[in-house]
C-alpha positions in Angstrom: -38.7 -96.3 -53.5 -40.8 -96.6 -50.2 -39.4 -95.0 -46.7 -37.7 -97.9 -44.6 -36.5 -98.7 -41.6 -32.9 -99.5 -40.0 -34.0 -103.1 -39.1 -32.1 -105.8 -41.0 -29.1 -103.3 -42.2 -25.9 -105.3 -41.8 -22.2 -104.5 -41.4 -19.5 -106.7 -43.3 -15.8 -107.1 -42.9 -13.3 -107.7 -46.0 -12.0 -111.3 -45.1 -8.1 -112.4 -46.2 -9.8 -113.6 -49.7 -10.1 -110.3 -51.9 -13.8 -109.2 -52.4 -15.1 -111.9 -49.8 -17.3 -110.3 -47.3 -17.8 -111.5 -43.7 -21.0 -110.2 -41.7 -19.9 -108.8 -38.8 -22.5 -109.9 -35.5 -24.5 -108.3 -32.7 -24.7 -104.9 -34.2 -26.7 -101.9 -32.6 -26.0 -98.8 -34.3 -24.5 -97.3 -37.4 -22.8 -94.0 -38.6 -22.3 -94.2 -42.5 -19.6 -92.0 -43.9 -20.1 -88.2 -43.7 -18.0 -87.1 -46.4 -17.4 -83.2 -46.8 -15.4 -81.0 -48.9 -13.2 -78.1 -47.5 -13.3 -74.6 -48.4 -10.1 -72.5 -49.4 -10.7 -69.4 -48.4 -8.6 -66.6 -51.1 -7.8 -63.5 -48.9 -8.1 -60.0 -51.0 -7.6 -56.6 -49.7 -10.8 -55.7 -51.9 -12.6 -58.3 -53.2 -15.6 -57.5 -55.6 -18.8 -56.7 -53.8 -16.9 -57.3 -50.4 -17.4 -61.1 -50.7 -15.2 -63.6 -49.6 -14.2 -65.3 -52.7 -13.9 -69.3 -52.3 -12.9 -72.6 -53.7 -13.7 -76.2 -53.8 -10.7 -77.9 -51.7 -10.4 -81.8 -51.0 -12.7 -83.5 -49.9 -12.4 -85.8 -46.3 -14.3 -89.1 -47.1 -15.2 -89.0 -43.7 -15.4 -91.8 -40.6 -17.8 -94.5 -40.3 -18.9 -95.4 -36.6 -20.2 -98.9 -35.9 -21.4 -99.4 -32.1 -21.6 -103.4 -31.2 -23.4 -105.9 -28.5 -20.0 -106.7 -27.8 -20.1 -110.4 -27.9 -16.0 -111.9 -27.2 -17.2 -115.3 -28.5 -17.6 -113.6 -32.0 -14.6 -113.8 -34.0 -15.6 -110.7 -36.3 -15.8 -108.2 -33.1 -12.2 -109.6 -32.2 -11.3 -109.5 -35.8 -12.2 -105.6 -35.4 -9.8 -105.1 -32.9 -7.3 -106.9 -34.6 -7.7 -104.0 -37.4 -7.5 -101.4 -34.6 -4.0 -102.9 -33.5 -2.6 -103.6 -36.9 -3.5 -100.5 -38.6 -3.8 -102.0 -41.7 -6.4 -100.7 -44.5 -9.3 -102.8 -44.9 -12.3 -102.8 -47.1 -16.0 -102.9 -45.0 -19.5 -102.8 -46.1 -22.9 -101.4 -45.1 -26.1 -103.0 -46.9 -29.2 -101.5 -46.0 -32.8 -103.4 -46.3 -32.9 -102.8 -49.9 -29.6 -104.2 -51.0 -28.1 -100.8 -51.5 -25.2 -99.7 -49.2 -21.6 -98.4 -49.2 -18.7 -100.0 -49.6 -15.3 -98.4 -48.5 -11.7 -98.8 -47.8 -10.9 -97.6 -44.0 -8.5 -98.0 -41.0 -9.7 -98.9 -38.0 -8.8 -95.4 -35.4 -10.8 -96.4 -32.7 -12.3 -99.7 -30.2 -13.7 -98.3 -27.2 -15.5 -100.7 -24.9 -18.4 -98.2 -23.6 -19.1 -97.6 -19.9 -20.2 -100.9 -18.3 -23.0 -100.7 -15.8 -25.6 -102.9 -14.5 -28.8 -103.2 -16.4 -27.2 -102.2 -20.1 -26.1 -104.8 -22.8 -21.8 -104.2 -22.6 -21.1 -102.5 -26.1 -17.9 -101.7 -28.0 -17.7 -98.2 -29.9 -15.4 -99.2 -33.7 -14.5 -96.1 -35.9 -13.2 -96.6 -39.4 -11.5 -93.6 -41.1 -11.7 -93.8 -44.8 -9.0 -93.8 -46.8 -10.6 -93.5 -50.2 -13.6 -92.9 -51.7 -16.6 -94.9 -50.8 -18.9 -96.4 -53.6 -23.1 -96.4 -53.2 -25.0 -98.9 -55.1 -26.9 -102.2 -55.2 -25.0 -105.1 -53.1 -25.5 -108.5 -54.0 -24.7 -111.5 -51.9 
């Protein structure tokens, strides 16, 4: 597959109807999930070769950060701060250009308006935790 750009990646929002996805407007910027996997350290007073010995812990699916246009006459960015104040699990989407993308269940930890100043478009900050594992793979319509 052929390098691409950023341009045309959209953000979706699980709607009340199971496995419906709503495209959520005006956004600028996108974080996928960072998963990682922690590290369990085993202390020993003498450990072969004096090396630490370790072991594959959990791992933490990681957050998702969407930053928005904010736009209050879109129902989908008020939607997401419905999400923030209900706490709720919900399942969201990222397709990139090429149809492939994550899909995720998360909860909604953070809606932070950004600073508002004169000559910048107003933007709202929306951070998903995830709560599961994400899936990667081709996203149809």
């Amino acid at each position: 597959m052929a390098e691409f750009t950023g341009r045309k990646t959209k953000f979706y929002r699980e709607g009340d109807t199971q496995g419906t996805f709503e495209e959520i407007g005006s956004v600028a910027r996108i974080t996928p999930p960072q998963p990682e996997r922690e590290i369990v350290e085993v202390e020993e007073l003498d450990p072969p070769g004096e090396v630490r010995k370790k072991l594959a812990g959990l791992i933490d699916a990681g957050e998702v950060t969407v930053m928005l246009n904010f736009d209050p006459t879109l129902e989908s960015h008020l939607d997401l701060e419905e999400d923030f104040l209900s706490a709720e699990p919900r399942r969201y989407r990222i397709k990139l250009p090429t149809d492939y993308g994550w899909t995720f269940p998360a909860i909604c930890t953070g809606y932070r308006p950004q600073e508002i100043v004169e000559n910048e478009v107003v933007q709202v900050e929306v951070t998903l935790a995830l709560t599961g594992v994400f899936e990667f793979g081709q996203i149809s319509d």
